[in-house]
C-alpha angles and dihedrals in degrees: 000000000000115000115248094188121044115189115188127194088303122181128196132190142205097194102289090353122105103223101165119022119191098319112191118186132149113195128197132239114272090359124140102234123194129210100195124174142108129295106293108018098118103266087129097046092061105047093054088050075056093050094041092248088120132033114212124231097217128017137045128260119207128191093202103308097341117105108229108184092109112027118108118250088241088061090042098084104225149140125224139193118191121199096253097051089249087214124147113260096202092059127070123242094267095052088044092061089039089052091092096042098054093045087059089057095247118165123266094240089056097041099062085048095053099048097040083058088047086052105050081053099073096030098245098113082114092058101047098121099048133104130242101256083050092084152068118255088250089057084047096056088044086054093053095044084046087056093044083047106045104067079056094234135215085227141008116214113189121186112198097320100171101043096105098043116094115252108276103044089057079064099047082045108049095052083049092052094047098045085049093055096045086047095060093021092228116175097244125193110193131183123205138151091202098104085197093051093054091047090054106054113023139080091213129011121200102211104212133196127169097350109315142083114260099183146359120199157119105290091250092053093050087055105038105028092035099178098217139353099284093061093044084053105048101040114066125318125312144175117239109205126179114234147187128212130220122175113225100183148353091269091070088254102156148172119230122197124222129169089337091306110126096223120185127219141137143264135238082194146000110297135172129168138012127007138140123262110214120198131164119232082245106061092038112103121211114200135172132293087241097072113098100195105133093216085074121088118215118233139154123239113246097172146015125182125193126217103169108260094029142036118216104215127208114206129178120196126218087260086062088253115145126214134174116229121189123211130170117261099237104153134013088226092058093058108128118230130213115259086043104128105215138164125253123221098204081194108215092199086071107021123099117231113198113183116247102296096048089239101109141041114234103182139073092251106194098239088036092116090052092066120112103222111222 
């Protein structure tokens, strides 16, 4: 598939602040691509580099083969949705998602058609002749998407769009959103800092912190094959042990201790000595105290929470150490209670081991091989 957005080694500053440090991203044509990280890590700043906002101070941007760095935003042909909507309160809904065409001097005739499509699209033709201060926060954010769409854009850049929406209409609204973008394949950039949310809707996602991209990947490998600490942290929940690594043989074969369980794993290269074992409450496995494997470490549940197909579990083991252990609700009567003691399978097949730092992966993880470097 040809690359529609070409970001080389671009750098971006804030006076004496590094906002943006050698991003390097290459985006597909008609891809939703995701921007996810906290508050501060440059998402923005990019995407307004993208739009022409900005105008970086290192690095090349490319629209397919055309170099961007100095084209206005107004040449870049581009559609934008902001996270408070940015549409004008003094024109109806039709003349807001007209406002782009007739700046572009199209004709009165195609304009109604075109609007009335865009429209359609978002399922507001109903509510053409109304203000503003008329709607909902949700028919806000679709006239404002109808406005991005109608001018049928190279290239949609949405910055936080659903922030300000409650919790289950992001949900209506993203896979509206997403069904929207794979209908027209329109290139779409989109920044969020809901990790759920990316998850949800992209085909990649590029994780950023501090100016830099972390990680860049399908959003199964970033769960599942996170490449340091950071990433493990920031996308979805996960369990921090500390471990200790032992070699058995040549062939990268290890232990590694947890908790006093003797796990076994293997290697990508040579490690002794301290480094942190990452699992997610899912893929943990609580069994019974009966089960005498060694490779099991005893706790007592403190809390469970249940949340209707699932139970978070709370488990503290006899160090003092406290883990979260998810298991699916089946029967009122298997509910575990607090105060239960259990044994936990860490389960090495699925768990993550970064060396001491958290910068780099040590174990054959199964989906390892399906990670995009950066």
């Amino acid at each position: 598939m040809q690359d529609h957005v070409k970001i080389k080694q671009i750098c971006k500053f804030f006076g004496d602040n590094k906002a943006l440090d050698d991003i390097n991203i290459n985006i597909k044509k008609g891809e939703f691509f995701t921007l996810l990280g906290p508050s501060g890590c440059g998402k923005t700043t990019l995407l307004r580099i993208l739009a022409g906002f900005y105008q970086q101070e290192e690095g090349n941007l490319f629209f397919e083969d055309s170099h961007m760095n100095n084209i206005p935003a107004h040449k870049r042909n581009i559609g934008m949705v902001f996270q408070n909507y940015a549409i004008f309160p003094h024109l109806t809904v039709f003349e807001n998602v007209a406002y782009g065409l007739k700046a572009r001097k199209i004709k009165k005739d195609e304009i109604k058609v075109k609007v009335t499509e865009a429209l359609d699209m978002v399922e507001l033709s109903h509510l053409k002749d109304r203000q503003p201060s008329q709607l909902s926060g949700g028919q806000q954010q679709r006239v404002a998407l109808a406005r991005a769409i109608v001018i049928h854009p190279g290239l949609l850049l949405m910055d936080e769009p659903l922030s300000n929406l409650d919790a289950k209409l992001r949900v209506k609204m993203r896979e509206d959103i997403r069904n929207l973008q794979k209908s027209l394949n329109i290139t779409t950039i989109y920044v969020t800092h809901d990790q759920e949310e990316a998850l949800a809707v992209s085909d990649r996602i590029a994780v950023m912190s501090e100016g830099k991209v972390q990680q860049i990947g399908k959003p199964h490998e970033i769960y599942l094959s996170p490449v340091n600490k950071f990433v493990a942290n920031f996308i979805g929940t996960t369990n921090f042990l500390d471990a200790e690594i032992e070699i058995i043989d040549s062939d990268k074969h290890a232990t590694v201790f947890v908790e006093g369980a003797a796990l076994k794993t293997k290697l990508f290269e040579s490690a002794y000595g301290k480094g942190i074992y990452s699992i997610r409450p899912e893929q943990i496995k609580i069994k019974e105290t009966g089960d005498a494997n060694s490779a099991l470490v005893e706790g007592e549940i403190v809390d469970a929470t249940f949340l209707g197909e699932s139970v978070v579990y709370k488990i503290r083991f006899t160090s003092g150490t406290l883990i979260s252990a998810h298991e699916h609700s089946i029967r009122y009567n298997m509910l575990r209670k607090i105060g239960d003691l259990v044994k936990v399978d860490l389960n090495p097949e699925e768990a993550v081991i970064f060396d001491e730092s958290g910068e780099e992966v040590l174990n054959e993880h199964k989906n390892t091989s399906l990670k995009e470097t950066v």
